[in-house]
Every structure is written in C-alpha cells, then in structure tokens.
BAZA-20143 format. One record per residue (C-alpha): x, y, z negated; residue in one letter. Coordinates in steps of 0.5 Angstrom, whole numbers, plus 500, padded with zeros to 3 digits. Each point is the difference from the previous one (the first is absolute). Example, Ala and Ser with C-alpha at 12.3 -4.5 7.8 and 13.67 -1.06 7.14 Angstrom:
<pts>
{c1->525 | c2->491 | c3->484 | resn->A}
{c1->502 | c2->507 | c3->502 | resn->S}
</pts>
This chain:
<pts>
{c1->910 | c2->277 | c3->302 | resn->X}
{c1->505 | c2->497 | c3->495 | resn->X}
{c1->498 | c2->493 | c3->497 | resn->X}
{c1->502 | c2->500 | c3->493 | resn->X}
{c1->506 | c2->495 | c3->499 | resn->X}
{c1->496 | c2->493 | c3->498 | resn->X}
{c1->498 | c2->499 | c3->507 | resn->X}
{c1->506 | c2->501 | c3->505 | resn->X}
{c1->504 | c2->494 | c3->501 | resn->X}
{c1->507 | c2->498 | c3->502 | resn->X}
{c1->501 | c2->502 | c3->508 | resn->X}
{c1->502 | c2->492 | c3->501 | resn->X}
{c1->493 | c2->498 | c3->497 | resn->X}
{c1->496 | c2->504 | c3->504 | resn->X}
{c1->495 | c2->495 | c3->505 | resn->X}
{c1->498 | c2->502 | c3->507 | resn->X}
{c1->492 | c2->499 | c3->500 | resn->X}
{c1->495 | c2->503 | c3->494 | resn->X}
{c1->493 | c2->499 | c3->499 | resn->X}
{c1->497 | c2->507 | c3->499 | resn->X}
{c1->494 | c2->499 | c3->496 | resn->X}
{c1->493 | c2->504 | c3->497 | resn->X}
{c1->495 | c2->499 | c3->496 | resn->X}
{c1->495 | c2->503 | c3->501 | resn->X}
{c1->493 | c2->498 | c3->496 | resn->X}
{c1->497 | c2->498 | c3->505 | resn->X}
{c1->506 | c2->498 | c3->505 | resn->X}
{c1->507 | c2->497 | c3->499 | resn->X}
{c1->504 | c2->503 | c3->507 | resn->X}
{c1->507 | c2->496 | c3->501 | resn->X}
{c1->505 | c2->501 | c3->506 | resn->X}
{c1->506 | c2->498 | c3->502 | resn->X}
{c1->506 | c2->504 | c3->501 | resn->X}
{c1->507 | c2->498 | c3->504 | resn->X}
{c1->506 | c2->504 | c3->497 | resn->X}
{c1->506 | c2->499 | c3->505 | resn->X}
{c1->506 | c2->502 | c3->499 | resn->X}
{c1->503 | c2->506 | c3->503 | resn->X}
{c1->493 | c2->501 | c3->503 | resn->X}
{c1->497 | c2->506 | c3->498 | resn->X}
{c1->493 | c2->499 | c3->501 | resn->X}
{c1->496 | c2->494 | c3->496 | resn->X}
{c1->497 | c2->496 | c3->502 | resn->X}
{c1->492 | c2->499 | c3->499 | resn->X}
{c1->499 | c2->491 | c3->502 | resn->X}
{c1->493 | c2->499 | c3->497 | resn->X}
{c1->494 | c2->502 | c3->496 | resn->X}
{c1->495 | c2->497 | c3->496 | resn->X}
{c1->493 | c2->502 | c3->497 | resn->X}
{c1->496 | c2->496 | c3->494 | resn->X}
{c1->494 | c2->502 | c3->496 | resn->X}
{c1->502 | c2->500 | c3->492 | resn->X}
{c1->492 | c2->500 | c3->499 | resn->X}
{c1->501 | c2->506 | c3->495 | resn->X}
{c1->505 | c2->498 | c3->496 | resn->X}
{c1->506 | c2->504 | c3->498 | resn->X}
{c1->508 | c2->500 | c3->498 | resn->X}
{c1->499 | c2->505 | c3->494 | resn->X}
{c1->494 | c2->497 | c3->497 | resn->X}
{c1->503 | c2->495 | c3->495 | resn->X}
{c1->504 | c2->493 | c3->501 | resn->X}
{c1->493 | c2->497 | c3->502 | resn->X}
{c1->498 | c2->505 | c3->506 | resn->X}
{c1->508 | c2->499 | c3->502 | resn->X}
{c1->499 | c2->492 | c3->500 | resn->X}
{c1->494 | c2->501 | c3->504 | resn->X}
{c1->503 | c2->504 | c3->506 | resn->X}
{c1->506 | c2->495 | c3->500 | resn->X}
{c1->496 | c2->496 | c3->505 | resn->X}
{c1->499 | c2->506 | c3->505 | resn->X}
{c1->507 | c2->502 | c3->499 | resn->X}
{c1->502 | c2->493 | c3->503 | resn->X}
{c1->495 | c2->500 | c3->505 | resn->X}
{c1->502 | c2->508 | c3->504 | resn->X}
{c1->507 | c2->497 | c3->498 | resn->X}
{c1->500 | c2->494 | c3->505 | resn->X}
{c1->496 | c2->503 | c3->504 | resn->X}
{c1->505 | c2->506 | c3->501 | resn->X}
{c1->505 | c2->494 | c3->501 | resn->X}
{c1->496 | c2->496 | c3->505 | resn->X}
{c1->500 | c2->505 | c3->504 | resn->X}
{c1->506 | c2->501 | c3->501 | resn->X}
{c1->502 | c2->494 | c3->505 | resn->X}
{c1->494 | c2->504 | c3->503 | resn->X}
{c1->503 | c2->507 | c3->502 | resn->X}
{c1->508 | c2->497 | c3->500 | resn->X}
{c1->499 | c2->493 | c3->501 | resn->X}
{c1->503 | c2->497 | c3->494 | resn->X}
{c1->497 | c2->500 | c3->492 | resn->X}
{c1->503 | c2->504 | c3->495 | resn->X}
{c1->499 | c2->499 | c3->493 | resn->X}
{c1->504 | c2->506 | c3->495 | resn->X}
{c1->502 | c2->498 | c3->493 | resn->X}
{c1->500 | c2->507 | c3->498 | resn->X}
{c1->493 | c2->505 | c3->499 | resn->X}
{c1->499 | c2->507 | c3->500 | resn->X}
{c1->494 | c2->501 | c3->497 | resn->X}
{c1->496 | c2->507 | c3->499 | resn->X}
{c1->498 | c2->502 | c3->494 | resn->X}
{c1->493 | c2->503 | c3->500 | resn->X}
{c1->499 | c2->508 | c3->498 | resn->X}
{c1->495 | c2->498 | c3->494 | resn->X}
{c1->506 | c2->495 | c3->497 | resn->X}
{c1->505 | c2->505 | c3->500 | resn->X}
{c1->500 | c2->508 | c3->497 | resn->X}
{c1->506 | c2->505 | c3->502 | resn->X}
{c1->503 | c2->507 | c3->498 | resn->X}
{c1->504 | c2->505 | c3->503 | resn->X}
{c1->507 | c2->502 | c3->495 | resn->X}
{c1->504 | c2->505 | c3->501 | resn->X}
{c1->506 | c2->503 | c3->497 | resn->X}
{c1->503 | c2->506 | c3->501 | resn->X}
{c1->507 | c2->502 | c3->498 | resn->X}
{c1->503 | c2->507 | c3->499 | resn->X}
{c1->507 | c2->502 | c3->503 | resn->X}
{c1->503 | c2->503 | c3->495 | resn->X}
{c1->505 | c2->503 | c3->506 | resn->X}
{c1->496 | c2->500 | c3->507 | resn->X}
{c1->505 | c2->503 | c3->504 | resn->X}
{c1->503 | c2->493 | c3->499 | resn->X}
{c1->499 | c2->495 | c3->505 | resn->X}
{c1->496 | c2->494 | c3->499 | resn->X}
{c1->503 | c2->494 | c3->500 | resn->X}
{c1->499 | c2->492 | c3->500 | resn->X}
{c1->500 | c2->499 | c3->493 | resn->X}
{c1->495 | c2->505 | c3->499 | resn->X}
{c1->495 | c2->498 | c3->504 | resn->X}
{c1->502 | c2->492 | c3->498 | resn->X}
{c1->499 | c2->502 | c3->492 | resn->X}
{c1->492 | c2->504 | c3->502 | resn->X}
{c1->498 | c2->493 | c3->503 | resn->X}
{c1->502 | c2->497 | c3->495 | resn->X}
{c1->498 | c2->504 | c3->495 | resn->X}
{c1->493 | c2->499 | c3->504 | resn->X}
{c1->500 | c2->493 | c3->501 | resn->X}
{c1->501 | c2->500 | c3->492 | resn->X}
{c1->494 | c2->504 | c3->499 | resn->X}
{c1->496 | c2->496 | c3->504 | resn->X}
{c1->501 | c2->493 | c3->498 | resn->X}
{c1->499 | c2->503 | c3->492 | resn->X}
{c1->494 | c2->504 | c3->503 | resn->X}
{c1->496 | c2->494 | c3->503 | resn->X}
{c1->501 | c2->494 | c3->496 | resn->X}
{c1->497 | c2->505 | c3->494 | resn->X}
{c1->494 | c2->503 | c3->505 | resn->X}
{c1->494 | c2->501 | c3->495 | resn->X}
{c1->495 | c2->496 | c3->505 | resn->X}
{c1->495 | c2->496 | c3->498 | resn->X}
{c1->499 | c2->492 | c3->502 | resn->X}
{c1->506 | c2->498 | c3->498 | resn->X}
{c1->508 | c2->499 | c3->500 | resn->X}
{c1->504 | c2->505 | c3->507 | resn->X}
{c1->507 | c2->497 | c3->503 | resn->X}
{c1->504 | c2->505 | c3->504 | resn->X}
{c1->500 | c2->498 | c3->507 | resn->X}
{c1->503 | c2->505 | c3->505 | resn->X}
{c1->502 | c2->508 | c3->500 | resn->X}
{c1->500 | c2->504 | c3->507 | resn->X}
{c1->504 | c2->506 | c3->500 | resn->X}
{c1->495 | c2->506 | c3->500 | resn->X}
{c1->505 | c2->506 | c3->503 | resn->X}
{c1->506 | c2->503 | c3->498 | resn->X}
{c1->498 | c2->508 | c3->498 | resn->X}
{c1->506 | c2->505 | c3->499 | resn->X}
{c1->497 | c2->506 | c3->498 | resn->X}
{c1->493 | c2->498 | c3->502 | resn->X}
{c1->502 | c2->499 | c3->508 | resn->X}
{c1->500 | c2->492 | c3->502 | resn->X}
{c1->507 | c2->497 | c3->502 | resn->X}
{c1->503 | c2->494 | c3->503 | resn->X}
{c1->506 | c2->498 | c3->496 | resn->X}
{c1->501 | c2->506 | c3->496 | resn->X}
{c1->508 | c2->499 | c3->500 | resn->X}
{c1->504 | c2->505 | c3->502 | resn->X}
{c1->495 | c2->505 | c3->498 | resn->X}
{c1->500 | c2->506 | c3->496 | resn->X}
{c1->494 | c2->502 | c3->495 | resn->X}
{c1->498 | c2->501 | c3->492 | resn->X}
{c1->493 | c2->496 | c3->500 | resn->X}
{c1->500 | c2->493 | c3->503 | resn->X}
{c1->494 | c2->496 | c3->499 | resn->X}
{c1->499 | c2->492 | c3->502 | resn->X}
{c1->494 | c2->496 | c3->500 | resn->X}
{c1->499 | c2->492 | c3->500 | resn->X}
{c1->493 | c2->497 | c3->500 | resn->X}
{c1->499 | c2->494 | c3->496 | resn->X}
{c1->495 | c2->494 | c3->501 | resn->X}
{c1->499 | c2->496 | c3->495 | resn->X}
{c1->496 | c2->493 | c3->501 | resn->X}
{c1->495 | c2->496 | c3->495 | resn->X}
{c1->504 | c2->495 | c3->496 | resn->X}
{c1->494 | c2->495 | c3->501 | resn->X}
{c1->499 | c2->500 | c3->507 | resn->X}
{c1->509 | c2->501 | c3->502 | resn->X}
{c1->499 | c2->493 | c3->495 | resn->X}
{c1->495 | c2->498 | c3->504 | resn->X}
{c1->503 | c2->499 | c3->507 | resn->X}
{c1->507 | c2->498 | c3->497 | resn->X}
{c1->495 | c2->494 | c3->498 | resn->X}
{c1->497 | c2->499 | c3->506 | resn->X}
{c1->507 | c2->501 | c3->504 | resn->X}
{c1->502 | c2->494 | c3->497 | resn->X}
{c1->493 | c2->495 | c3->500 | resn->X}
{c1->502 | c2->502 | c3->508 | resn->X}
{c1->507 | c2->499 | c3->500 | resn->X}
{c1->502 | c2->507 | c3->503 | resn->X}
{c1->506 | c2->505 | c3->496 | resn->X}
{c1->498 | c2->506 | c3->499 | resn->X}
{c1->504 | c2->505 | c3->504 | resn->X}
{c1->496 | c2->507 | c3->498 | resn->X}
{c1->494 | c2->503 | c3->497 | resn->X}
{c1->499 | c2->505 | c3->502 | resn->X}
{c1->494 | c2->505 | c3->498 | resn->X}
{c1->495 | c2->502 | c3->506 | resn->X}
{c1->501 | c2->508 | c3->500 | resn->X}
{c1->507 | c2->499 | c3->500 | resn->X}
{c1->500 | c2->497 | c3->507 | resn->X}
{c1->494 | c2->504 | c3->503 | resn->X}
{c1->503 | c2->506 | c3->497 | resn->X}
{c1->506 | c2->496 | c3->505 | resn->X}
{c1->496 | c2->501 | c3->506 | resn->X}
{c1->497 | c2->508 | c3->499 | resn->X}
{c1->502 | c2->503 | c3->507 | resn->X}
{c1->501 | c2->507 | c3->497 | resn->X}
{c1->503 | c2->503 | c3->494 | resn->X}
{c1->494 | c2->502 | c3->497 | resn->X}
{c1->494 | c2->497 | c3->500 | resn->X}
{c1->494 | c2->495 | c3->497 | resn->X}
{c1->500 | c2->493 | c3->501 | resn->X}
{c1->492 | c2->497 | c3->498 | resn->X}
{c1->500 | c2->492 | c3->501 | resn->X}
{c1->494 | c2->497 | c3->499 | resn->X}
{c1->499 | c2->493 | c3->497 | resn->X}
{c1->494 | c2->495 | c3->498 | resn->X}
{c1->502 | c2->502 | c3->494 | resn->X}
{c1->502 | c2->507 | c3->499 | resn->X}
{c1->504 | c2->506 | c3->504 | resn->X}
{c1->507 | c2->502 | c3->498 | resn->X}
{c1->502 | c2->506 | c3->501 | resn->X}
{c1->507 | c2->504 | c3->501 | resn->X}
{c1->503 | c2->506 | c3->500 | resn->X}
{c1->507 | c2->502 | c3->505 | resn->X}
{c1->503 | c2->506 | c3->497 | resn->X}
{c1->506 | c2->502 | c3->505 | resn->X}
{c1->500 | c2->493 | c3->503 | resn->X}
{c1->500 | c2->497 | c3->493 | resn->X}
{c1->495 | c2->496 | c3->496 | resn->X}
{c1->498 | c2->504 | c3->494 | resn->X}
{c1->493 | c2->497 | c3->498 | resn->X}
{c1->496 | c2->494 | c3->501 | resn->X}
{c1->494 | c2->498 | c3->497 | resn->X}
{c1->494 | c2->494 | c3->500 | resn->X}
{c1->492 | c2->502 | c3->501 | resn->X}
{c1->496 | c2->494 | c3->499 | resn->X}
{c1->496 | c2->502 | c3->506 | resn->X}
{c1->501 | c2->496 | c3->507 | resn->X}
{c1->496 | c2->495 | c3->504 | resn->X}
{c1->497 | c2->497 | c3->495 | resn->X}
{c1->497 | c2->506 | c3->497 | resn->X}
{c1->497 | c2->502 | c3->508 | resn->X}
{c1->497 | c2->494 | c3->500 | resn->X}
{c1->497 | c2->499 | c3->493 | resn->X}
{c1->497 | c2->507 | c3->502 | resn->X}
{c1->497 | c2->498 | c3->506 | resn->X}
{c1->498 | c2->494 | c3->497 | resn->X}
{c1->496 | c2->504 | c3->494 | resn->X}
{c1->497 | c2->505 | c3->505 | resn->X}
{c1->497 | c2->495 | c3->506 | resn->X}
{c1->498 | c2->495 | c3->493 | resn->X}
{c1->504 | c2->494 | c3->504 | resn->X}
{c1->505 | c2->494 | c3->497 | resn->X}
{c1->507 | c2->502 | c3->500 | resn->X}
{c1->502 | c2->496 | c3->506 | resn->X}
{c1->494 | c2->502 | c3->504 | resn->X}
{c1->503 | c2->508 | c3->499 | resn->X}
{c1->507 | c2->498 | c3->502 | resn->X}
{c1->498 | c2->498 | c3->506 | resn->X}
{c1->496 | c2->506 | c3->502 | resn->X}
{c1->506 | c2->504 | c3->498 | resn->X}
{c1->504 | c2->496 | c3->504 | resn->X}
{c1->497 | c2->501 | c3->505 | resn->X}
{c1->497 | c2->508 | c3->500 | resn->X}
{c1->509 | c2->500 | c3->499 | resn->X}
{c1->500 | c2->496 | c3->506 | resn->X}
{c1->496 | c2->504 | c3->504 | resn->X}
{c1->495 | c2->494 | c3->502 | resn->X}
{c1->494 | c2->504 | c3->497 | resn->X}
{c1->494 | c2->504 | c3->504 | resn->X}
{c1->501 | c2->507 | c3->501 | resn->X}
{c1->494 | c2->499 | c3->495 | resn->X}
{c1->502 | c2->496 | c3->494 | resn->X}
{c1->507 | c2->502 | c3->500 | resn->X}
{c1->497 | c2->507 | c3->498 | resn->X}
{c1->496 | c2->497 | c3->495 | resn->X}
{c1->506 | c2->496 | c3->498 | resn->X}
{c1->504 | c2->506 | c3->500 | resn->X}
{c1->494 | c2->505 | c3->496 | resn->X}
{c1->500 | c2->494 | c3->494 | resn->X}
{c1->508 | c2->500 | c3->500 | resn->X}
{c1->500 | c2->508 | c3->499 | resn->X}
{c1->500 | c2->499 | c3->493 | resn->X}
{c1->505 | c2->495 | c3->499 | resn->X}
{c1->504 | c2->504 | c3->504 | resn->X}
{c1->500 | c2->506 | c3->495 | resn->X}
{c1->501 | c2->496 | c3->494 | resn->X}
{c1->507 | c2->497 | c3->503 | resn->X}
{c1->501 | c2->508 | c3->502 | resn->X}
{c1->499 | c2->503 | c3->493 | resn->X}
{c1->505 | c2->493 | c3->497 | resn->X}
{c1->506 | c2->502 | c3->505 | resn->X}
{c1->500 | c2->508 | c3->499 | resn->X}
{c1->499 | c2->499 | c3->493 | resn->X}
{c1->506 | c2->495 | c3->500 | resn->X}
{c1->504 | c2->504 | c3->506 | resn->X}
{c1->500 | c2->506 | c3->494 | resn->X}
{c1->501 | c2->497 | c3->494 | resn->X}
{c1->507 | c2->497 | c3->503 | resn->X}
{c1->501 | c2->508 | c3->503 | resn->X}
{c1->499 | c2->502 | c3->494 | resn->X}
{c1->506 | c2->495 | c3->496 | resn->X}
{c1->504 | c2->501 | c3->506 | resn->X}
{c1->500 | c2->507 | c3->499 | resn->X}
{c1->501 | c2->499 | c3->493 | resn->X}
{c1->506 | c2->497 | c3->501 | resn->X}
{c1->504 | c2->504 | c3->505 | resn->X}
{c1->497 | c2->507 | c3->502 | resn->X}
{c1->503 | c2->499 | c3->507 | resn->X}
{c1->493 | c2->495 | c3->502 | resn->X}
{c1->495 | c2->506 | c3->498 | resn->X}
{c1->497 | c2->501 | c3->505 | resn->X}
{c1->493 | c2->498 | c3->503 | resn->X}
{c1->499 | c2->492 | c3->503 | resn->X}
{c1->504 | c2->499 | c3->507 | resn->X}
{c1->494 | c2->500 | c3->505 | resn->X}
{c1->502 | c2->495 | c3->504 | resn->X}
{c1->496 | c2->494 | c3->498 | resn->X}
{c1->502 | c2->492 | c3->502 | resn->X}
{c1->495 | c2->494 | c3->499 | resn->X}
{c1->502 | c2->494 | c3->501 | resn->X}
{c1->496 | c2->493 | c3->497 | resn->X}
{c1->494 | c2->497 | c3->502 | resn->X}
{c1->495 | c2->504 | c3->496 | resn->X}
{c1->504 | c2->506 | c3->504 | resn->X}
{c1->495 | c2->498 | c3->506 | resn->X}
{c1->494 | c2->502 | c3->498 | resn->X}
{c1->498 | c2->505 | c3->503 | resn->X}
{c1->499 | c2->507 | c3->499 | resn->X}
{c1->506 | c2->500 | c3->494 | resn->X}
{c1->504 | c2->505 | c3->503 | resn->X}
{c1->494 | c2->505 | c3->501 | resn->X}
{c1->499 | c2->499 | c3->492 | resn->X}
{c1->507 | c2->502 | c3->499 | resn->X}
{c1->500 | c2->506 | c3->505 | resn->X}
{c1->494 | c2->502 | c3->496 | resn->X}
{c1->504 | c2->505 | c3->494 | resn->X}
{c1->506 | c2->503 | c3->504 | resn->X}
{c1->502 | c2->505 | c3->494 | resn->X}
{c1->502 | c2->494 | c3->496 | resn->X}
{c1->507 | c2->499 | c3->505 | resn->X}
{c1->505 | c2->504 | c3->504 | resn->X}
{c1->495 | c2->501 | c3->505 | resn->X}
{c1->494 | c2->497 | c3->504 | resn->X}
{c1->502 | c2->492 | c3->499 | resn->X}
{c1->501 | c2->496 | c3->506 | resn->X}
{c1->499 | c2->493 | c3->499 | resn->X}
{c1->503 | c2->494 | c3->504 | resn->X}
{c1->502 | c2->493 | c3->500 | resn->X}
{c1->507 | c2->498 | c3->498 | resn->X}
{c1->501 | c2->495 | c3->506 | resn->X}
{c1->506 | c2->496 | c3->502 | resn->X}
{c1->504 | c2->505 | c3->503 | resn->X}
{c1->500 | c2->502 | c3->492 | resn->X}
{c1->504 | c2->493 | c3->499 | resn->X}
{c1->508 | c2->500 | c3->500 | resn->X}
{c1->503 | c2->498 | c3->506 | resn->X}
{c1->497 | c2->492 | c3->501 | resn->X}
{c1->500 | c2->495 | c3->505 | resn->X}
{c1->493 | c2->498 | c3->499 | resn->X}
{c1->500 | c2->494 | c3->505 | resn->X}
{c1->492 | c2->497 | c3->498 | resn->X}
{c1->495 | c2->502 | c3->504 | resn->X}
{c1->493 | c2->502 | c3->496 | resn->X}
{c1->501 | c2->501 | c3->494 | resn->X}
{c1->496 | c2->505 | c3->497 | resn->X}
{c1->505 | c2->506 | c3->497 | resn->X}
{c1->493 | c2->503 | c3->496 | resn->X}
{c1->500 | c2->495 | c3->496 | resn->X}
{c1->508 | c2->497 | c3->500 | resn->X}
{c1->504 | c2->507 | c3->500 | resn->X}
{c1->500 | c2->500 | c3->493 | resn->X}
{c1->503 | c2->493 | c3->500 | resn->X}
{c1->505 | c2->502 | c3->506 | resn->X}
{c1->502 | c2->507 | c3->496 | resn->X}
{c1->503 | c2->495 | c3->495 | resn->X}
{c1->506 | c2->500 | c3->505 | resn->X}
{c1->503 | c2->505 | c3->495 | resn->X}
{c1->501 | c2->495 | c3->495 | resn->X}
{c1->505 | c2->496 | c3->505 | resn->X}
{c1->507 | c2->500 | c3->499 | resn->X}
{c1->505 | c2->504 | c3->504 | resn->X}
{c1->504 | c2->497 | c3->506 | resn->X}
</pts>
C-alpha cells in the first residue's frame, strides 16, 4: 500500500515503539509494537481493551471528546502490560491509528495507454508516467467524491494491478504490448472524524505516525488473491473485495453486533443488556441444547436481514468495479472471510453459503486467523486475535526498516 506523501517521515525521525489504536463503538483496542532495526519481524509487547460506551470518532467533535477518555485508558493499559510480557514499561510517543469503514469511502482508478509502436519494449519511464498519471487521477477524483456527509481528504492508494493486453504482470518492463492498463484503489477519510483524532493525538500528547483506512489493512492480510473479507463490528460490517491479489472495493453496512443484539431484544421483549447477555452466551456456547436453539430460531431473521445487506452491498461494489475495468467483470470471489466480534455468531457462515449462484462458486467461508498476519513476533500471551486482528493488521501502516 502506498500512503500518500503527508504521512511519511524522515528515516532518522522514525521511532522504535508505536501504539496501534481502533476504535470501534463499543471498544477501543491499543497495542504496542517494538520495531527493531535489522529485526525483520515486529514486535507485539502489550495490548489493551476499553469500553467507549457507544460513542464514535466519526459522529462529531463531541462524540470524539467523549472517546477521548477510553482512548487513554486501553492506551495505558497496552503500556502497562508491557513490563508484563517484557519486563520493562514502554510508553510510544507515535500512534497509528484505524480508521473505521464507515468513516472512509474508496474507488478504484484506472488509466490505460495505447502504445502507438507495441513491438517496442516498454521502459521505466513509461510506467513511472502511468502511476503518475494514476496517482493524478486519484487525488483529483477523491477530494471532489459526491459523497454525502461532509468534506473527503485523500488518505492512501494501493496498486490494483499492472494488465498488458488484459493479462496481469508484475513490473511490466522490458515487455512488449499495445494495450496497458494500470489500476490504483483510492481511500479517502471523512475530514471531521481525520480531524478529530488529530485533536484527541494531541489532548493525549502522541504524534500521529499513520492513518490508516480499515479495508486497506484488512485487504493486507487476504491469504489469497481473490477473495472476500467480512468484518463484523458492533457497528456495522466492512466488506472488501481482492481482485488479483489487490483490493478493489470496500464498502460499510450498518448492520453488525448492535443490530443482532437489538433483534433479539425485540423478538424475546428483553432490555438491551438482558439480550446481549443471552447473545453472548448462545456465542459462547453456554446455552442448553434447548435454549440455544430457541436463541437461534429468534436470530434466523437477524441473520437474513444482515445477509440481504451484505449481498446487496458486494454487488453494488462488483458492478462499479466492473464499471470501471472490464478486466473485474466476473462473479464474486467464493471465498469468504469473517473476522470481528459480531462474526462469532453463529450460523453466519451458513447464510452466506445460502446463494452460490452469486459467486465463482459454491463459497467457502472461514475466519482470518493469525497466520493471516505478517510476520510478527507476538510475545504476549491471551490476546484475543477476534477482537484485536484489526487492530494488529495496522502493522501495514509501519515504516519500512
């Protein structure tokens, strides 16, 4: 993933620790990572979790001085655990934060060049003059997106994929073709809610070292080159397409935890707290054989709504994607990741397997687990990678050794 020029930072300035931050509605998630020269591999020191008691980055200047508080506390408890697992204390001035799918929008761009002499082979600048035609392209196409809810600010571009006459190539010089064809996929974030964690950076002292948007560091751990990922938040579910080992859509429902556990609520007549108990424990298994499958007949219709709302999404990003380059117009990939806490309820998987036509094929669903991650040292011991592999996949936004 290339990060766009104002987040990098002279080689000399770069720091050794970083807190990694999410913040989700209904937790914040903070680790703490060791980058160590010449060490390969980082370093994942200390962890930590706070309640932000339904209140969100993206929902104003108000909704953001209210997580504040939360922010501090998972980060001190990430830095208090470090003397824990290593023996001495690590406090990071630099942070990376996520920033969630619902505050960010994207799109693919593509530009295409015909060679006026194709036997020619194909040189540097050639290809230098593409990306940068590219890179043109986004940065004038995301700050003028006719999104609703306010003002966008172009945040990173990954490459989509080189084509030379409709076949994928890495590199491309040195090849000989007529038709090339090069696609980047643009993320732009909300202005308010990038505004809003630079203010709260500030209240807690910490330099911000990176933003980076939540598909783009999901789309960083996809184990294979097509593919769907499915986080499932309290909030929400983002959803991202890989198209030849490239991310080429994303998108946000507002369908996640909350809206399981406010069905259930409804359809059993129980307080909030009451239902997300009992939907805690039907996820947990803790249930008799009896009530877990009444719990599970009172979810049925929960979970086709969240269904309906994902193909519906997953289809309206394929057709733009296939608006966009012919070369991405086929059906959905067919394998299917979740990842998030509202993922663990049961039985999703089995909804999304309910339509096969949709994909390339019969989907197959799994979890992204933590041989998904880069390669990490993780030298804590319990943290849960359910709820902190978000959180852990912003390791793509760490400077290069």
């Amino acid at each position: 993933m290339e990060l766009l020029p104002w987040f990098r930072r002279p080689e000399s300035l770069r720091p050794a620790a970083y807190s990694l931050v999410d913040i989700g509605r209904d937790t914040v998630k903070a680790v703490v990572v060791l980058v160590i020269p010449d060490n390969i591999e980082p370093q994942v020191i200390g962890y930590g979790l706070a309640e932000t008691g339904g209140h969100d980055i993206t929902g104003g200047r108000l909704e953001a001085d209210a997580v504040t508080r939360p922010v501090n506390a998972a980060l001190v408890q990430a830095e208090d655990s470090t003397e824990t697992f290593i023996g001495q204390k690590i406090v990071p001035d630099d942070v990376i934060f996520a920033l969630a799918g619902r505050a960010t929008t994207g799109r693919l761009f593509t530009v295409r060049q015909t060679r006026p002499n194709p036997s020619e082979v194909i040189s540097l600048k050639e290809l230098d003059n593409l990306r940068a035609r590219a890179e043109r392209l986004v940065r004038q196409g995301l700050a003028s997106l006719p999104v609703e809810g306010g003002q966008w600010q172009p945040l990173a571009l990954a490459d989509a994929g080189l084509y030379l006459d409709g076949r994928l190539v890495l590199g491309g010089e040195g090849l000989t073709g007529r038709e090339v064809s090069y696609s980047v996929f643009g993320v732009a974030g909300h202005a308010g809610a990038l505004r809003a964690l630079a203010v709260m950076a500030d209240r807690l002292d910490l330099t911000v070292a990176n933003i980076v948007a939540a598909p783009q560091a999901l789309a960083a751990l996809t184990p294979y080159g097509e593919a769907i990922i499915l986080d499932v938040g309290s909030a929400g579910t983002d959803a991202c397409i890989i198209r030849d080992q490239a991310l080429v859509a994303a998108g946000w429902v507002p369908f996640g935890g909350d809206y399981f556990t406010q069905a259930l609520a409804q359809a059993v007549d129980l307080e909030i707290e009451a239902a997300s108990t009992l939907k805690h424990e039907f996820t947990a298994g803790a249930l008799s054989r009896k009530e877990s499958t009444w719990v599970n007949t009172q979810l049925d219709g929960a979970r086709q709504r969240w269904y309906e709302a994902v193909i519906e999404l997953l289809t309206r990003l394929s057709l733009k994607v296939d608006a966009q380059s012919e070369l991405f117009d086929r059906p959905l990939p067919w394998r299917i990741f979740l990842t998030g806490g509202g993922s663990l309820l049961p039985y999703l998987d089995i909804v999304l397997r309910s339509e096969p036509t949709l994909f390339d094929r019969s989907p197959e669903v799994a979890r992204l687990g933590t041989g998904s991650l880069p390669p990490v040292q993780d030298l804590t011991d319990g943290i849960d990678y359910n709820l902190f592999l978000l959180t852990l996949s912003l390791m793509v936004g760490l400077p290069e050794n």
